[in-house]
C-alpha positions in Angstrom: -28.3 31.7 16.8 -29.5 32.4 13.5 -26.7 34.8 12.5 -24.3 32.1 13.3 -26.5 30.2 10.8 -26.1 32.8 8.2 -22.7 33.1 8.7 -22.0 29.4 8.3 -24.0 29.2 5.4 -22.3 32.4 3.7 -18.6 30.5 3.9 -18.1 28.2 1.0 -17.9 24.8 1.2 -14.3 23.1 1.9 -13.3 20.2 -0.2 -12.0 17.5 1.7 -7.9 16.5 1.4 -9.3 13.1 -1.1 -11.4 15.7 -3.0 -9.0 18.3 -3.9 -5.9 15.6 -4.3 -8.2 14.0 -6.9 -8.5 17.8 -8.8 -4.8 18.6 -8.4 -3.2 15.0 -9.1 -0.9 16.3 -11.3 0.0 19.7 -9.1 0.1 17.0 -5.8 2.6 14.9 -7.4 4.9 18.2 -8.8 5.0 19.1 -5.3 5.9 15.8 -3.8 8.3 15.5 -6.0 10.0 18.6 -5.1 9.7 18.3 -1.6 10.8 14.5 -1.7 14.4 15.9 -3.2 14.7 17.4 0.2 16.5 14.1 1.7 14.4 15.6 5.2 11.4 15.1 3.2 12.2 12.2 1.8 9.5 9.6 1.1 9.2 7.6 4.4 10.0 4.1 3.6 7.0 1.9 4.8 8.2 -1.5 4.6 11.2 -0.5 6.8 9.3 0.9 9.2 6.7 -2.9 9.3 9.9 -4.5 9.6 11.7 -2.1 12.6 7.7 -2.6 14.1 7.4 -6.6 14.0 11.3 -6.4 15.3 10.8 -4.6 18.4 7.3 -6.6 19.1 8.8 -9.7 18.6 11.5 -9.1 21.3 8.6 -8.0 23.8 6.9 -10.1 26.2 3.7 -11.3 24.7 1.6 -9.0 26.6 3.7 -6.3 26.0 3.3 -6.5 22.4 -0.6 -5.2 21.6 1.3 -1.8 22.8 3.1 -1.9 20.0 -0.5 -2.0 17.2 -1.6 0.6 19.4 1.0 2.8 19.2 1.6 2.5 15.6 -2.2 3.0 15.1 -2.3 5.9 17.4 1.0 7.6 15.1 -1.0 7.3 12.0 -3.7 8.9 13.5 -1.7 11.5 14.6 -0.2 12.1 11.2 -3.6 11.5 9.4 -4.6 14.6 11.5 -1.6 17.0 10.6 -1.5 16.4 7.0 -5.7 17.4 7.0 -5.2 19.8 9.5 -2.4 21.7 7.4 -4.9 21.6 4.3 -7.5 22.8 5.7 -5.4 25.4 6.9 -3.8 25.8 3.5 -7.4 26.3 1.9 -8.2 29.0 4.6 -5.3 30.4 3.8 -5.5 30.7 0.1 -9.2 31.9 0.3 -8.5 34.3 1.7 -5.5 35.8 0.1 -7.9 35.2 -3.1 -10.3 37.4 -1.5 -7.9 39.7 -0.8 -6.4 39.7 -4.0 -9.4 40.0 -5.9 -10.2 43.1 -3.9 -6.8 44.9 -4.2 -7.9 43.8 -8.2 -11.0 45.5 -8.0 -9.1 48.8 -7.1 -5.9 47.9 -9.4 -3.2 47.2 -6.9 -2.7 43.6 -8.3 -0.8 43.5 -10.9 2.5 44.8 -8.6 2.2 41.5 -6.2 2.5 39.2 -9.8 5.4 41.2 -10.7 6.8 40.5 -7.1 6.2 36.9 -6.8 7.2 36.3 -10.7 11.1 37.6 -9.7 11.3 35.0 -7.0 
């Protein structure tokens, strides 16, 4: 038990989504930007979507329509849990190609992956 301990308490700490959104603002909004071009990404449009809701509850039987909230809440949830699931995974991610990096650095192999990425 205690080298699982250590070996929590060697990882660094994760910043949470709000954290690292607050750091980045201007990066987050670059790349919402460009993804939003993408007509697939596009920025969902959240009054359409209250509108389409109340529409279909409305033409339910009354106690048919509480299905409705719970299903909407149980979607946000769901995305909620994908967007901080992918950043996590994004953080992991770029930790550990830093670490990597910085050890192909430390034995001068780096500067041919800048090159590489920099023609893309």
């Amino acid at each position: 038990m205690r080298g699982a301990r250590r070996a929590a308490a060697a990882r660094p700490a994760l910043s949470s989504f709000a954290e690292i959104e607050e750091q980045c603002a201007d990066e987050y909004e670059d790349l919402l930007s460009y993804i939003h071009e993408d007509e697939v990404f596009a920025p969902a449009d959240l009054e359409r979507q209250e509108e389409l809701v109340r529409t279909i509850q409305v033409a339910l039987p009354e106690h048919l329509q509480a299905l409705v909230d719970e299903l909407v809440d149980n979607q946000a949830a769901q995305v909620w849990l994908q967007q901080e699931g992918a950043f996590h995974l994004g953080v992991a991610v770029g930790l550990r190609l830093a670490k990597e990096r910085a050890a192909r650095g430390a034995a001068g192999e780096d500067d041919e992956d800048e090159e590489e990425i920099e023609e893309d």
